[in-house]
C-alpha positions as CSV (number, residue, x, y, z in Angstrom):
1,X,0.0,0.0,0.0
2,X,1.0,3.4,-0.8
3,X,0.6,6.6,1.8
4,X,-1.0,9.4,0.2
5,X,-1.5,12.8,1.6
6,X,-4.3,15.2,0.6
7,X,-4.1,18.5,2.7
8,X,-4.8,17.3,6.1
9,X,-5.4,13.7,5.7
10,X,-3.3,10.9,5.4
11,X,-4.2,7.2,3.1
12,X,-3.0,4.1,3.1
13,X,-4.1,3.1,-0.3
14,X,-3.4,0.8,-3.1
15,X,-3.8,2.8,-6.2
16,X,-4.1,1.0,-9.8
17,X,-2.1,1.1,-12.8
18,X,-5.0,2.1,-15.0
19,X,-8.0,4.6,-14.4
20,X,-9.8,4.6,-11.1
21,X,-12.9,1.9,-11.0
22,X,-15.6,1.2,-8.5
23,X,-14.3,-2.6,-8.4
24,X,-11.5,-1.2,-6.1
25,X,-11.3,-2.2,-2.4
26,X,-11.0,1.4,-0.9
27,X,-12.5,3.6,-3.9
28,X,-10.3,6.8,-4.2
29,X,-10.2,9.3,-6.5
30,X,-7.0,11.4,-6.9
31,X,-8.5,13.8,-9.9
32,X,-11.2,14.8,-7.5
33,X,-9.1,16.8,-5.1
34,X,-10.4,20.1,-6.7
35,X,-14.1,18.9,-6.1
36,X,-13.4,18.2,-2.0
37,X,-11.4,21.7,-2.1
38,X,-14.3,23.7,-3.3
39,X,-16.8,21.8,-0.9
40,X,-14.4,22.3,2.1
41,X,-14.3,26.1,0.9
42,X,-17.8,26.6,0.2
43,X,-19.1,25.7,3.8
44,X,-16.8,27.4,5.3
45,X,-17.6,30.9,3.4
46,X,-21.7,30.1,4.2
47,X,-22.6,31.6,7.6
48,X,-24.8,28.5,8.5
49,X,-23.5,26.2,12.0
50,X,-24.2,23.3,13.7
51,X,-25.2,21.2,10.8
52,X,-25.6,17.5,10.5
53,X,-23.8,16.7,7.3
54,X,-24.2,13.1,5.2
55,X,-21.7,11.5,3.2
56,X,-23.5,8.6,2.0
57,X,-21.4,7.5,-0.6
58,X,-18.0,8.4,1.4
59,X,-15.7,5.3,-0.7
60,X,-12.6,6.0,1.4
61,X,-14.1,8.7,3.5
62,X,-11.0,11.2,2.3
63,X,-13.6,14.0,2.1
64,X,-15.8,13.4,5.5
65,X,-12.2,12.9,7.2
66,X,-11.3,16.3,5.8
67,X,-14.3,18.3,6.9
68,X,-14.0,16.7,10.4
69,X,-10.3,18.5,10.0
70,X,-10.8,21.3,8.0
71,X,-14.0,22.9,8.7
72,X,-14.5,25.2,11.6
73,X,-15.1,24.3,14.9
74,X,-18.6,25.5,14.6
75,X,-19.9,24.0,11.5
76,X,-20.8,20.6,12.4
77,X,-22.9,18.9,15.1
78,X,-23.3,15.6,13.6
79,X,-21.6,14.0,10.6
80,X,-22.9,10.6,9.0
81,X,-20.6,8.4,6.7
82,X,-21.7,5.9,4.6
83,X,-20.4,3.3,1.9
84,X,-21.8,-0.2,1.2
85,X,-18.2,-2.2,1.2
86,X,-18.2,-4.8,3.4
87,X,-15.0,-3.3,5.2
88,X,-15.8,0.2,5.3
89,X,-16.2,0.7,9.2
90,X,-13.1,-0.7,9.6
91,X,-11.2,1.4,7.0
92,X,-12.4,4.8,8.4
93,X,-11.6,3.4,11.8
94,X,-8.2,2.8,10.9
95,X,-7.8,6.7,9.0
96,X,-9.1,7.8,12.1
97,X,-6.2,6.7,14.0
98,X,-3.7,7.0,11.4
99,X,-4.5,11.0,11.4
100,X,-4.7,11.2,14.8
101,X,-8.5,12.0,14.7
102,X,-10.6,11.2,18.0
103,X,-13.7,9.8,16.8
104,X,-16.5,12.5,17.7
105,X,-19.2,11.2,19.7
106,X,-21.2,13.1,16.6
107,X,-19.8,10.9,14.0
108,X,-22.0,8.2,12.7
109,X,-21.4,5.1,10.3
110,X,-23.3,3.4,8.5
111,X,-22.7,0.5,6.1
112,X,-25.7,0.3,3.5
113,X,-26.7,1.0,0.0
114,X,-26.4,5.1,-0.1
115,X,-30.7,5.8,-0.8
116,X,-31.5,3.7,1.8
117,X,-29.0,5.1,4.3
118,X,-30.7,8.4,3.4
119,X,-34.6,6.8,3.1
120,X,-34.0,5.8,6.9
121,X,-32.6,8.8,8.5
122,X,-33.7,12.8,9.3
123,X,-33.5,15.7,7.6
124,X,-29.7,16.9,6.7
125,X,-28.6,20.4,6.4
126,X,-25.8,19.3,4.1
127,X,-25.6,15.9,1.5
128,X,-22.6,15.6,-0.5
129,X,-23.3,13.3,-3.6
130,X,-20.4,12.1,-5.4
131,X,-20.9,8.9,-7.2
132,X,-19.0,7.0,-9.9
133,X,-21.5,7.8,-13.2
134,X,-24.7,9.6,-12.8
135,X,-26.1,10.9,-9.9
136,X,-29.9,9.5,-10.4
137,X,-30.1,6.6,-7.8
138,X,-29.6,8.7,-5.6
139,X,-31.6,11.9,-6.2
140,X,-35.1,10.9,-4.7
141,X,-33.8,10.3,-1.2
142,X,-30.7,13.1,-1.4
143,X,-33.7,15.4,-2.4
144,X,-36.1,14.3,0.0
145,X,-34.0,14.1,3.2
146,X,-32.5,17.6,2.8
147,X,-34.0,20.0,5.4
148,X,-35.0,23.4,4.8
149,X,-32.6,26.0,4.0
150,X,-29.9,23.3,3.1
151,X,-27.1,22.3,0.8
152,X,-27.4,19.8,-1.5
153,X,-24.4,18.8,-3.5
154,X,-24.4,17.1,-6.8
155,X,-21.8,15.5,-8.9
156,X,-22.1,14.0,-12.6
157,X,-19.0,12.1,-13.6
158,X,-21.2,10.7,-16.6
159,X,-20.7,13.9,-18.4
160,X,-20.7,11.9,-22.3
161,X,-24.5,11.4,-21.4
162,X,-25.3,15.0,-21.1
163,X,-23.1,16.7,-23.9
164,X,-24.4,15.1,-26.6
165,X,-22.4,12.0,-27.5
166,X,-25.4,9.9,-26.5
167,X,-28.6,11.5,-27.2
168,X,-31.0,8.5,-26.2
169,X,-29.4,7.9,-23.0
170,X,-29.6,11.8,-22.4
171,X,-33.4,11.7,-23.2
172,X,-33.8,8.2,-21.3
173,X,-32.0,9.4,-17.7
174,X,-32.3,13.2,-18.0
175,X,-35.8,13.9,-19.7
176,X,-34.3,16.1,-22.2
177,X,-32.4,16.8,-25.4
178,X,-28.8,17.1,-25.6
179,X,-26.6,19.7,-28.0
180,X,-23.0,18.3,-29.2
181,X,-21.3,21.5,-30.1
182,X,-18.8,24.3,-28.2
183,X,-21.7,24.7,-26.0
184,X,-22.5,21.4,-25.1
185,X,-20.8,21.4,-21.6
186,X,-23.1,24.7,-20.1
187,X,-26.0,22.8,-22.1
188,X,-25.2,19.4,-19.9
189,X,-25.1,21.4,-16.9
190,X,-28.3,23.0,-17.2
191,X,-29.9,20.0,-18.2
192,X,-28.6,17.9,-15.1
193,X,-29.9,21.3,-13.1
194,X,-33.4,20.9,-14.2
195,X,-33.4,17.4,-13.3
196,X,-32.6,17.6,-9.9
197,X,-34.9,20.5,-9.7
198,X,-38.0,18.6,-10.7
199,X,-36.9,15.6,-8.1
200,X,-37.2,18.5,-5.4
201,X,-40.4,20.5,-7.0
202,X,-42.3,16.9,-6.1
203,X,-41.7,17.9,-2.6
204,X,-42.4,21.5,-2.8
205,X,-38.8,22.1,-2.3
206,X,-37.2,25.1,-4.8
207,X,-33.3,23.6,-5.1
208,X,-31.7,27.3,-6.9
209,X,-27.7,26.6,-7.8
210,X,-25.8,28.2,-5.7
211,X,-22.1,27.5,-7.1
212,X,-22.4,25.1,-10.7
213,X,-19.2,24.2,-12.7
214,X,-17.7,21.8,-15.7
215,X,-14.3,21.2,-14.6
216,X,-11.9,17.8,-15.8
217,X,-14.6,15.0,-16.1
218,X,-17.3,16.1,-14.4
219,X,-20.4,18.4,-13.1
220,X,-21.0,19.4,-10.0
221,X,-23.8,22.1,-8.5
222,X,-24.6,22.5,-4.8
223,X,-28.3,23.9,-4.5
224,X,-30.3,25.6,-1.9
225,X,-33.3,24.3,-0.6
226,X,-36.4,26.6,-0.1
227,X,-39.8,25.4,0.7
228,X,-42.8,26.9,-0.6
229,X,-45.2,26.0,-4.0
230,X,-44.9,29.7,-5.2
231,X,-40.5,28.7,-5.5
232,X,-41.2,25.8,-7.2
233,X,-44.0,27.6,-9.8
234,X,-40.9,30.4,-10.0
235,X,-37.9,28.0,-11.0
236,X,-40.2,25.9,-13.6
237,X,-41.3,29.2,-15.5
238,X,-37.3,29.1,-16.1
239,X,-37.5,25.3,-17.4
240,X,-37.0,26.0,-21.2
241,X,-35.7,25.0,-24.4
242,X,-32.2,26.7,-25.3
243,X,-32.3,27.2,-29.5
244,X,-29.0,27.6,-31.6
245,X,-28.7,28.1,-35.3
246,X,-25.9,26.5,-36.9
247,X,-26.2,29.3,-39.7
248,X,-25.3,32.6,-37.9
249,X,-24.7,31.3,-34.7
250,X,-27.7,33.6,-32.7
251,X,-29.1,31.1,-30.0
252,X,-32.3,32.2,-27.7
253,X,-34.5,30.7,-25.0
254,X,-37.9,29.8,-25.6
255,X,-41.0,27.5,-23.9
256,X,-40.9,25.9,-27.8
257,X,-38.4,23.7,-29.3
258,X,-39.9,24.7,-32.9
259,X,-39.0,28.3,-33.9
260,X,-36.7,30.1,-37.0
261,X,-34.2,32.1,-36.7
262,X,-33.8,36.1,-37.6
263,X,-31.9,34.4,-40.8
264,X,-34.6,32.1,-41.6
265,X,-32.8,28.9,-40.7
266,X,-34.8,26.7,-38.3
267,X,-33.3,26.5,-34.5
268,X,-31.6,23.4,-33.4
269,X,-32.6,23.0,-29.9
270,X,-31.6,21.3,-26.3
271,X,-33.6,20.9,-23.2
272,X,-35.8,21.4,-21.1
273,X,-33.0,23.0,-19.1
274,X,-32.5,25.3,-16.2
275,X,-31.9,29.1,-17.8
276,X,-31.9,30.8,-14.4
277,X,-28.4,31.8,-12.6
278,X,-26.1,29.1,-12.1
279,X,-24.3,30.7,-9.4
280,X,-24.7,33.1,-6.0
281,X,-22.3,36.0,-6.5
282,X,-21.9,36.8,-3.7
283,X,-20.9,33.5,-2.1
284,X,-18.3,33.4,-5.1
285,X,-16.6,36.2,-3.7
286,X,-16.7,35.2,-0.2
287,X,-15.2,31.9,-1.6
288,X,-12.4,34.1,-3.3
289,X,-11.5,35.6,-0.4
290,X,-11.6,33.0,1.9
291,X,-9.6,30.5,-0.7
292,X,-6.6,28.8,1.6
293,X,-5.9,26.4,-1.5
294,X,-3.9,28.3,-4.2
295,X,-4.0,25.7,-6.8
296,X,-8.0,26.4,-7.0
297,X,-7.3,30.2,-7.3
298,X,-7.0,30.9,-10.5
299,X,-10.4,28.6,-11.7
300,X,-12.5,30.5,-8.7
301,X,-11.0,33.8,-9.8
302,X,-12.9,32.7,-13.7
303,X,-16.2,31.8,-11.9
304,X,-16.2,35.0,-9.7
305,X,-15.7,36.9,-13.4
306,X,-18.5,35.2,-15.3
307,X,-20.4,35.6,-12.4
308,X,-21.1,38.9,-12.9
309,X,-22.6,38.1,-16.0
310,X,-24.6,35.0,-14.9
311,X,-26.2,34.5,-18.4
312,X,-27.5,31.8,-20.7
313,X,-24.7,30.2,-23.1
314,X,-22.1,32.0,-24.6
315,X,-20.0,32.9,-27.8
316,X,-17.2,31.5,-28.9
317,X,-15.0,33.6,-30.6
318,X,-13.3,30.9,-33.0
319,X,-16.5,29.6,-33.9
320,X,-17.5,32.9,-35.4
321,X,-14.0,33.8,-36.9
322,X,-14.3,30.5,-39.1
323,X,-17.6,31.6,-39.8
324,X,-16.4,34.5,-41.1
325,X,-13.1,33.0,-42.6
326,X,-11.0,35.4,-40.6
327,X,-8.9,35.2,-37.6
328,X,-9.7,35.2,-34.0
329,X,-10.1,39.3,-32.1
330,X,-7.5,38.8,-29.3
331,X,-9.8,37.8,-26.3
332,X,-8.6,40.4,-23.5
333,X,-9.3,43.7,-25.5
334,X,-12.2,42.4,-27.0
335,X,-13.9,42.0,-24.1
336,X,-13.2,45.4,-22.8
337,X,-14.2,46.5,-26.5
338,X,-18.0,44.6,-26.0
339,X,-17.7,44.7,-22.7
340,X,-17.5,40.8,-22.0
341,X,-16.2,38.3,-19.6
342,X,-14.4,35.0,-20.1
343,X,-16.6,31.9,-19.0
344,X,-14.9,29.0,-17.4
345,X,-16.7,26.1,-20.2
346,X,-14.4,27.4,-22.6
347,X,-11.0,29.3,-22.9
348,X,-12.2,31.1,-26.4
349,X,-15.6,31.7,-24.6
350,X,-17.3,35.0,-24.0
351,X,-20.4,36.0,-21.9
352,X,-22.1,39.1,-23.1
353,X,-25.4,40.5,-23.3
354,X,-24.5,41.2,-26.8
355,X,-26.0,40.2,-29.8
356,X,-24.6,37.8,-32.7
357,X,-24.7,40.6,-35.0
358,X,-23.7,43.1,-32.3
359,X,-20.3,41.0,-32.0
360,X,-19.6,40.5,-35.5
361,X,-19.6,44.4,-36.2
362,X,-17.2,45.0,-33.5
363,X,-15.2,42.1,-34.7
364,X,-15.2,43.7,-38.4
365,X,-13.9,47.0,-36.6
């Protein structure tokens, strides 16, 4: 077995030679560092205490063993673990004594399938789900045991189902249409959004994203839970389709997938989807500020910039130049010149409220 370090926490772990896989005894994922990071960052910039956090589908336990070390004294009052391998209380057991970690008389294991961990216990104020493939299993019971005013957390690791490389399984697990071009990632985002949403609208409970990201192989989107019909009506006024034409490039929102375009080419569409914010600005910026790990710095410094213009979709820049069989503006001064900002699903991406045409006359300038 190899020791491996991860901020505060020490593993014993035996890593294999290929890509990681659920077979393995003690699941850990090394390319998911960034994902605990943000979640041990984003609790601690939220002024909520004393909540009882779940980890139901914990694998090694790396990230419940960090927020028992990492978060502030005052954030947790209970914290649950959970992971159906047979040797699982054992293993955190054993990481709890390798890191010198008294077990807290508020930590609780459990050793079950994740949904019915969650089926069988109270309301959380904080579930972290992080499977390996798509989140849905696990969505009913995440969604119906979060408690009022809480955090869910959501990752996607099945990310070829939502971008468009397999529509049918898209339309089959996520109720909705997929797009497979430069915009396919914020598309799969939004699609996965609206899907969780209508797991929590079935419980009168409005989830609204508070932080939502494609980063490496994966989504992830922590949401707020609000109860109250009136929510619910207001987030699925903002379930809609997102249309693009291939042709010029304009996209739109719309409640119909069936519309032309200004050029009189007929919009390709994708969704539902979620067209509301995908992230709390504020929060971001608390997050900035508070960041202790520099290696996320520079992505949380691109979220805080497109934050300020939480829009639908985006340009990309050498999409239109090959339209237009010229080179690329230079990003920086262009954006000043629109004004724009950069958006973190793409490095030649700009958010603006900006036209199509709008953008190609400055470009031509």
């Amino acid at each position: 077995m190899s020791l491996i370090s991860e901020h505060s926490i020490n593993l014993n772990i035996d890593l294999p030679k290929g890509n990681v896989n659920a077979k393995m005894d003690i699941f850990y994922n090394p390319l998911m560092i960034a994902n605990r990071n943000i979640s041990i960052l984003l609790l601690n910039s939220l002024p909520n205490k004393n909540m009882k956090l779940a980890d139901p589908l914990a694998g090694s336990g790396i990230r419940s063993l960090r927020f028992l070390n990492e978060l502030t004294k005052d954030k947790i009052t209970e914290l649950h673990i959970n992971d159906n391998k047979e040797n699982f209380s054992k293993t955190i057991q054993n990481y709890l004594t390798l890191n010198k970690i008294k077990k807290p008389t508020n930590l609780f294991l459990h050793n079950q399938e994740a949904s019915l961990f969650l089926n069988q216990s109270k309301g959380f104020d904080y579930i972290d789900i992080d499977p390996f493939g798509s989140p849905n299993p696990f969505l009913p019971a995440a969604v119906a045991r979060i408690s009022r005013h809480g955090i869910l957390a959501i990752t996607a690791t099945d990310t070829a189902a939502l971008t468009g490389t397999y529509p049918s399984v898209t339309k089959r697990k996520y109720w909705a249409t997929s797009m497979k071009n430069y915009l396919m990632h914020e598309l799969g985002l939004r699609i996965l959004i609206r899907k969780v949403q209508l797991q929590g609208i079935q419980f009168d409970k409005a989830l609204t994203p508070i932080l939502s990201y494609h980063k490496d192989h994966y989504f992830r989107i922590y949401f707020q839970s609000e109860k109250g019909k009136e929510r619910c009506d207001a987030l699925v006024k903002q379930h809609q389709y997102f249309l693009f034409c291939p042709n010029c490039l304009n996209y739109t929102s719309s409640i119909h997938n069936k519309e032309t375009c200004d050029c009189k080419q007929e919009f390709q569409f994708a969704g539902p989807l979620w067209t509301g914010k995908l992230h709390n600005q504020k929060l971001i910026t608390t997050m900035n500020k508070n960041n202790p790990f520099p290696q996320e710095q520079k992505f949380l410094n691109l979220l805080q910039e497109e934050s300020t213009k939480d829009i639908l979709g985006f340009y990309d820049l050498h999409e239109i130049a090959r339209k237009l069989k010229i080179n690329p503006p230079r990003i920086e001064p262009f954006l000043k010149q629109l004004p724009a900002v950069h958006t973190h699903f793409s490095p030649n991406g700009i958010k603006t409220e900006k036209s199509i045409k709008e953008i190609i006359q400055e470009i031509k300038k």
